[in-house]
C-alpha positions as CSV (number, residue, x, y, z in Angstrom):
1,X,-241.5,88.0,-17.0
2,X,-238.1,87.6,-15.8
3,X,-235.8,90.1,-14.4
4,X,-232.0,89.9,-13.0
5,X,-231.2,91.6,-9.8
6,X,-229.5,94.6,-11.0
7,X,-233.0,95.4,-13.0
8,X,-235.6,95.6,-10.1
9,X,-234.5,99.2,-8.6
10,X,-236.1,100.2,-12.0
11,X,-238.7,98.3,-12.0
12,X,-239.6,98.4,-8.4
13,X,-240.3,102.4,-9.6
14,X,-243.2,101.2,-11.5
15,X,-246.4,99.7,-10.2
16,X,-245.7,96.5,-8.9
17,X,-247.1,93.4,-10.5
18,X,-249.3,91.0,-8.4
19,X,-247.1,88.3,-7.8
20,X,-243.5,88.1,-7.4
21,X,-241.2,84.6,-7.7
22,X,-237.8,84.7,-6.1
23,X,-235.3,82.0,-5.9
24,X,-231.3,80.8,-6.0
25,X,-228.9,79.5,-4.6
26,X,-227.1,82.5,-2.7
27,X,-229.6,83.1,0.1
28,X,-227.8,86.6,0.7
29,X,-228.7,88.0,-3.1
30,X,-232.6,85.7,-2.8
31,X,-232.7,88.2,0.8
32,X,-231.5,91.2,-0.5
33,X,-234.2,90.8,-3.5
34,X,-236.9,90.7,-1.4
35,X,-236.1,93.4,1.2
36,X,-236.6,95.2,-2.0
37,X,-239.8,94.3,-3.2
38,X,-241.1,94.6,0.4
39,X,-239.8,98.2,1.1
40,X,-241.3,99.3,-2.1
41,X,-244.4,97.9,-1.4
42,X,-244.6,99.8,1.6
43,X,-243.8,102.9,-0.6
44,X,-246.8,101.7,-2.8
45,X,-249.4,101.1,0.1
46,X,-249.4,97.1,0.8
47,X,-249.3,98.2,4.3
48,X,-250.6,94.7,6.0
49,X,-247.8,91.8,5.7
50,X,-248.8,88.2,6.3
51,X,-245.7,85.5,6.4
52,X,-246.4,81.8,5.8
53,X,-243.9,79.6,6.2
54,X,-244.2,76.4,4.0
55,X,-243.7,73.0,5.5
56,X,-244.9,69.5,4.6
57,X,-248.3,70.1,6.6
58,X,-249.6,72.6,5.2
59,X,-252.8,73.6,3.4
60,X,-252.4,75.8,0.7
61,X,-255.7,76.5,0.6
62,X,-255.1,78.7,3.6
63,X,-252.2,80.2,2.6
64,X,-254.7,82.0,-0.3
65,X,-258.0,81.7,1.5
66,X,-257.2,84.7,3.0
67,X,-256.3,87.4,-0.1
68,X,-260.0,87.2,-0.9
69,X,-261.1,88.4,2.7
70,X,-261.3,91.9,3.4
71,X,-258.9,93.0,6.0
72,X,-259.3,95.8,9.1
73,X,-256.4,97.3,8.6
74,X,-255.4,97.9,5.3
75,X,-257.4,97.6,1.7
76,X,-253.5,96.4,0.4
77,X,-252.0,93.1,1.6
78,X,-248.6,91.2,0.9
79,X,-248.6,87.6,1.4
80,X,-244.9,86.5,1.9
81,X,-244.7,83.2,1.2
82,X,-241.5,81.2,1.9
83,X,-240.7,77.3,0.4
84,X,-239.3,74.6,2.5
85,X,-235.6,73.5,1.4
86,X,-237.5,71.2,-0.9
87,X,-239.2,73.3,-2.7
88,X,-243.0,73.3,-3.6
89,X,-244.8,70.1,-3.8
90,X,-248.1,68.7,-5.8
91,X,-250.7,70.9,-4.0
92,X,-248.1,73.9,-3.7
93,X,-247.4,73.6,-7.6
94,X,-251.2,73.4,-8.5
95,X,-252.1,76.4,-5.8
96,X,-249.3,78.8,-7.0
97,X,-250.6,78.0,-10.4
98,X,-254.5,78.8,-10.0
99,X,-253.2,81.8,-8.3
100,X,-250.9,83.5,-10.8
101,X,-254.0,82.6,-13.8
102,X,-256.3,84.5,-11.0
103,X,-254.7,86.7,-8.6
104,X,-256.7,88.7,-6.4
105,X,-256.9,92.7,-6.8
106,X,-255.4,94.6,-4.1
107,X,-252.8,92.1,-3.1
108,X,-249.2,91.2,-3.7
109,X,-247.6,87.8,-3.1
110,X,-243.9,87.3,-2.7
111,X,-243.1,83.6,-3.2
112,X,-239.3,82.8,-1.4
113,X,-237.6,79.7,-2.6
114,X,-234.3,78.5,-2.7
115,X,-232.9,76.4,-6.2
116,X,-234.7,75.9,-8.7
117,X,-233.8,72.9,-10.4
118,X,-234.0,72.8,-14.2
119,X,-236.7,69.5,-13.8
120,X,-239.0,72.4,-11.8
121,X,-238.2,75.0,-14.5
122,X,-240.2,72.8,-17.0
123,X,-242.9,72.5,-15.3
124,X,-246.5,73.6,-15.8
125,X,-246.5,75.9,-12.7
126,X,-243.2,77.1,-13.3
127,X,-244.4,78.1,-16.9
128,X,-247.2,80.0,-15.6
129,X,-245.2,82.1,-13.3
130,X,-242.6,82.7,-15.8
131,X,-245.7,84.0,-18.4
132,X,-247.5,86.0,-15.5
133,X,-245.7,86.8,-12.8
134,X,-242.3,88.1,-12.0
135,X,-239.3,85.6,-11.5
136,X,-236.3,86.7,-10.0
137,X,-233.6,84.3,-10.0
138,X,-230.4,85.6,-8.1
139,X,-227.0,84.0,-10.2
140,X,-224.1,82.0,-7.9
141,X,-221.2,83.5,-7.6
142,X,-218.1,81.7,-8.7
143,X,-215.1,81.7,-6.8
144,X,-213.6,83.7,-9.2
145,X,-216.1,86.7,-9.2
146,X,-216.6,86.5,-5.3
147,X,-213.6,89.4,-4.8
148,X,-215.0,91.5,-7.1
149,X,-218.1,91.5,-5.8
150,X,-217.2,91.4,-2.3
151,X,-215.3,95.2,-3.4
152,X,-218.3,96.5,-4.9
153,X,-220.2,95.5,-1.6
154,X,-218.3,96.9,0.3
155,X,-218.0,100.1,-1.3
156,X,-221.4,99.9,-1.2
157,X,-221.8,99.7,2.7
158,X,-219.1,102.9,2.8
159,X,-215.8,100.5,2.9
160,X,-212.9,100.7,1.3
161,X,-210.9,97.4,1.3
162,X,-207.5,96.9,0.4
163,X,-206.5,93.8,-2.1
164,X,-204.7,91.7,0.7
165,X,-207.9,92.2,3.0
166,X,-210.0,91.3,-0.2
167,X,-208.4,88.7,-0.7
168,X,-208.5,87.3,3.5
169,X,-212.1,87.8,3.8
170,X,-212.6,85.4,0.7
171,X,-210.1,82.9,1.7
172,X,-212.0,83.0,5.1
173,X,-215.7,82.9,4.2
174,X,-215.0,79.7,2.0
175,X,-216.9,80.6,-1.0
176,X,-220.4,81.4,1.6
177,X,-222.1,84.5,1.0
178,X,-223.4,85.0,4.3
179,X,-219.9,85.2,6.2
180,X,-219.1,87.9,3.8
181,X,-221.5,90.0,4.8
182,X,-220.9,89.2,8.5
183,X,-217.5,90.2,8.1
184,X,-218.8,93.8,6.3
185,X,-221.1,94.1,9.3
186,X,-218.5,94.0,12.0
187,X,-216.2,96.1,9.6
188,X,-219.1,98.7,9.7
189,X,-218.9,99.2,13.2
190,X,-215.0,99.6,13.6
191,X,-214.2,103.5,14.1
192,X,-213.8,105.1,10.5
193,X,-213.3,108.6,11.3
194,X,-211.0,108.7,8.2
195,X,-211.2,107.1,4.6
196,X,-208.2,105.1,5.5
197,X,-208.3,101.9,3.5
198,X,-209.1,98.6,5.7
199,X,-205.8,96.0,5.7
200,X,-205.7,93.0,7.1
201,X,-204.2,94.1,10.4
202,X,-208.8,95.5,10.9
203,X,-209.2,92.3,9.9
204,X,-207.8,91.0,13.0
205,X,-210.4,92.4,15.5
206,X,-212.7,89.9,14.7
207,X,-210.9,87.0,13.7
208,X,-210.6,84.9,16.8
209,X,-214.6,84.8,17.5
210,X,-215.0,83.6,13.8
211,X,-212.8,80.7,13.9
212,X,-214.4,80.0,17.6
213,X,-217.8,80.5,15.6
214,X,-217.1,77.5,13.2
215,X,-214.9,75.5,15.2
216,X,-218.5,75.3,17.8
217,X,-220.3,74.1,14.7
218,X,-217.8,71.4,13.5
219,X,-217.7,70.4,17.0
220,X,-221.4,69.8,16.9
221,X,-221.5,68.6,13.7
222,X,-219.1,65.6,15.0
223,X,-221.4,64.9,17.8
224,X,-219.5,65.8,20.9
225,X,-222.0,67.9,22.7
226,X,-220.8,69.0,26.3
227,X,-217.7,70.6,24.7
228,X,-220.0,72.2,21.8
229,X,-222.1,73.8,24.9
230,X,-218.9,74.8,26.8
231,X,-217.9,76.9,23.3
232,X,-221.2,78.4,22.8
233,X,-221.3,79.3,26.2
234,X,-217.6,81.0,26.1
235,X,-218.7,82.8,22.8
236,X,-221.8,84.2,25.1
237,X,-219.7,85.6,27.5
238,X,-217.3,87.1,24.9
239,X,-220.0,89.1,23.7
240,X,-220.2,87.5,20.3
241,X,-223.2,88.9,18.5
242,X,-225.6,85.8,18.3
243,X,-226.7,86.7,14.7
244,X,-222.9,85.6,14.2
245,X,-223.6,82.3,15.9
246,X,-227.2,81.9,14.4
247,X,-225.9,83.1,10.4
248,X,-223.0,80.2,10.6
249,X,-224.6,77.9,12.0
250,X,-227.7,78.0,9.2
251,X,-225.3,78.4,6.2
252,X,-223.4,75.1,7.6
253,X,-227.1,73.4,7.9
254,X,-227.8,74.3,4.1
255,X,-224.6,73.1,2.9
256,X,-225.3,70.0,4.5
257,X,-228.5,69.6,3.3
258,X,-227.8,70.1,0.0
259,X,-225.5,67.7,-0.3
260,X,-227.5,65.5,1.5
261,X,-229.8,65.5,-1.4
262,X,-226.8,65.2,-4.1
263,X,-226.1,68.5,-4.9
264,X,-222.5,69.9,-5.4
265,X,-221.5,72.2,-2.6
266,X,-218.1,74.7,-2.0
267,X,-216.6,72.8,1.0
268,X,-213.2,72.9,2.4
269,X,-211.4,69.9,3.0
270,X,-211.4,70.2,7.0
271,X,-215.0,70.3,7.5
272,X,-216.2,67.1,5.0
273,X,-215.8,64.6,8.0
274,X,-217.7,67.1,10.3
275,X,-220.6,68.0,7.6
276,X,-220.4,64.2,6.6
277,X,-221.3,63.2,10.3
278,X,-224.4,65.7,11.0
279,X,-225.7,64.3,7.5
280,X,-225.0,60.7,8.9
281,X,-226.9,61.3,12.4
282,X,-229.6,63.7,10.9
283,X,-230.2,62.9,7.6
284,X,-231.7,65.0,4.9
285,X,-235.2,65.5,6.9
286,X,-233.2,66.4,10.2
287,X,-230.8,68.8,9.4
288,X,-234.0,70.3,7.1
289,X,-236.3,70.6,10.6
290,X,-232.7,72.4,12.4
291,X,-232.7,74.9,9.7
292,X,-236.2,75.5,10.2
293,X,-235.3,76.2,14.2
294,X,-232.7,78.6,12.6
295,X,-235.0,80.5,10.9
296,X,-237.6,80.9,14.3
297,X,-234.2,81.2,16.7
298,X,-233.7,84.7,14.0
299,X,-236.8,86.0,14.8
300,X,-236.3,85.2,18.6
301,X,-233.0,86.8,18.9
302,X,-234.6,89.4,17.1
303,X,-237.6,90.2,19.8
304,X,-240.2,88.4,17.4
305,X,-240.7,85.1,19.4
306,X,-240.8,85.2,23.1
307,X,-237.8,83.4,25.1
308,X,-234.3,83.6,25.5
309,X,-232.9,83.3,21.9
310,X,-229.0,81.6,23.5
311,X,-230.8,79.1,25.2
312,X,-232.6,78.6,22.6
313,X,-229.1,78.2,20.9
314,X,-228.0,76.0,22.9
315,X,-230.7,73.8,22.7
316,X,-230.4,73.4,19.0
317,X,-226.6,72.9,19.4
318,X,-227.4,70.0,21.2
319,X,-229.8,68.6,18.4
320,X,-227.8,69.1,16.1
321,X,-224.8,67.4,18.2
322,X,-227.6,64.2,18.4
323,X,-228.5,64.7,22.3
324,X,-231.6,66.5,22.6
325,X,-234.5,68.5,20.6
326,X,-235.0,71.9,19.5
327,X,-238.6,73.1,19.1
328,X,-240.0,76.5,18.7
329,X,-242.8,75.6,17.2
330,X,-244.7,76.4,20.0
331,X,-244.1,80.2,20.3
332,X,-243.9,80.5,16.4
333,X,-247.7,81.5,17.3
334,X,-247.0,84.3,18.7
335,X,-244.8,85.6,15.8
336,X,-245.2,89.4,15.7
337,X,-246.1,90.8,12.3
């Protein structure tokens, strides 16, 4: 069964089914999807959360082994399973498709992906989630529909934009989702005592530390590492928020990867030579494995992982720069549930 976004909230009312397929490629709309489904199955019980994270080692046969098990904490479980960049391979394909024919009672799996290609969409597996399980695939939003839904956002979050400031933000975030909602984020926490409207001149507040944000990444991007670690280092002391940093810095990676791989991507003109270098010193399976260090430097900086999350920073900077290695691998054991 498939459902658009703006139908869950009803459905989510319901009982939920026992597995849930979401994918796109606006990782913003794919997030706010799932906080969804995982808040209401909270409401409904599935108490216990497991996370896989799905990379080209490992054993599906784990990732499920463990919905048949009883657990001690909960008699409901959610397995939140999240796809590489490249999707789901052979064994993934044949494993998601056993399940969905035989799901186990009692537990809910939330598959993450990211685009689904119209190849995958004819597959066998992809049939069999489509007949008996839930697909959510979130739409791209064209450059044209990005102001209007950038307003209804923002109204959303309790802001009240005016047409010029609109219109800044999207010039600004450069078609990416994910610097829009940074910029509604930092608007949140200006003073709002009235229900002024926000102009341009609020816009201003946080417009140097952006522009420092992705000038740090093209820097890296082109290779010339000690001044890319004299940046990050300045942005530290600003008291940038290193979700800023770490948001950017991803949504850069995933432009360049998919481009890597020949797909069409929004790009200004001034950052092709800095995107075309990483993909030149990285290649597709680098700058997959940086984005994977984004994803475990979030749940550092977020108290999950142990460590200093701007060293951390740093260190991946400098990777992606071609002048060392980042690897949290290591304390991604000790990933808090």
């Amino acid at each position: 069964m498939r459902l658009k976004p703006e139908q869950l909230d009803r459905h989510l009312n319901e009982p939920l089914e026992p597995v849930y397929f979401v994918g796109g490629d606006e990782l913003l709309l794919i997030e706010d999807v799932c906080v969804a489904i995982v808040k209401a199955a909270g409401e409904q019980g599935f108490s216990e959360r497991e996370r896989f994270d799905i990379g080209s080692g490992t054993d599906w046969a784990d990732v499920f082994s463990g919905a048949s098990s009883m657990s001690l904490f909960s008699e409901k479980r959610m397995l939140d399973i999240r796809l590489s960049a490249k999707g789901v391979d052979r064994a993934g394909s044949d494993a998601l498709r056993a399940y969905v024919e035989n799901p186990i009672e009692g537990t809910l799996v939330l598959v993450r992906a990211g685009p689904i290609e119209w190849r995958q969409r004819t597959s066998a597996w992809f049939k069999a989630l489509e007949k008996q399980a839930v697909l959510v695939l979130v739409p791209t939003i064209s450059a044209q529909e990005l102001p209007h839904w950038l307003d209804a956002r923002a109204q959303s979050a309790g802001l009240k934009l005016s047409r010029d400031s609109i219109e800044a933000i999207v010039d600004r975030a450069e078609g990416n989702l994910l610097a829009v909602q940074q910029e509604l984020e930092k608007l949140c926490l200006l003073d709002r005592s009235s229900d002024k409207e926000i102009t341009v001149d609020d816009l201003s507040l946080g417009n140097t530390s952006h522009f420092e944000t992705f000038e740090l990444i093209d820097t890296g991007f082109l290779g010339d590492a000690p001044r890319a670690r004299k940046m990050l280092r300045t942005l530290r002391q600003e008291g940038v928020p290193i979700y800023m940093v770490i948001g950017a810095l991803a949504a850069q990676l995933r432009r360049a990867y998919h481009i890597s791989i020949g797909r069409r991507e929004r790009l200004a003109h001034n950052r092709k030579r800095a995107v075309d270098a990483v993909i030149a010193r990285l290649g597709s399976r680098g700058i997959e494995m940086s984005l994977v260090e984004c994803g475990r430097l979030d749940q550092q900086a977020k108290g999950m992982l142990r460590g200093e999350a701007w060293d951390s920073l740093e260190r991946l900077i400098l990777t992606v720069s071609g002048r060392s290695r980042s690897n949290l691998e290591r304390e991604a054991r000790y990933l808090l549930p």
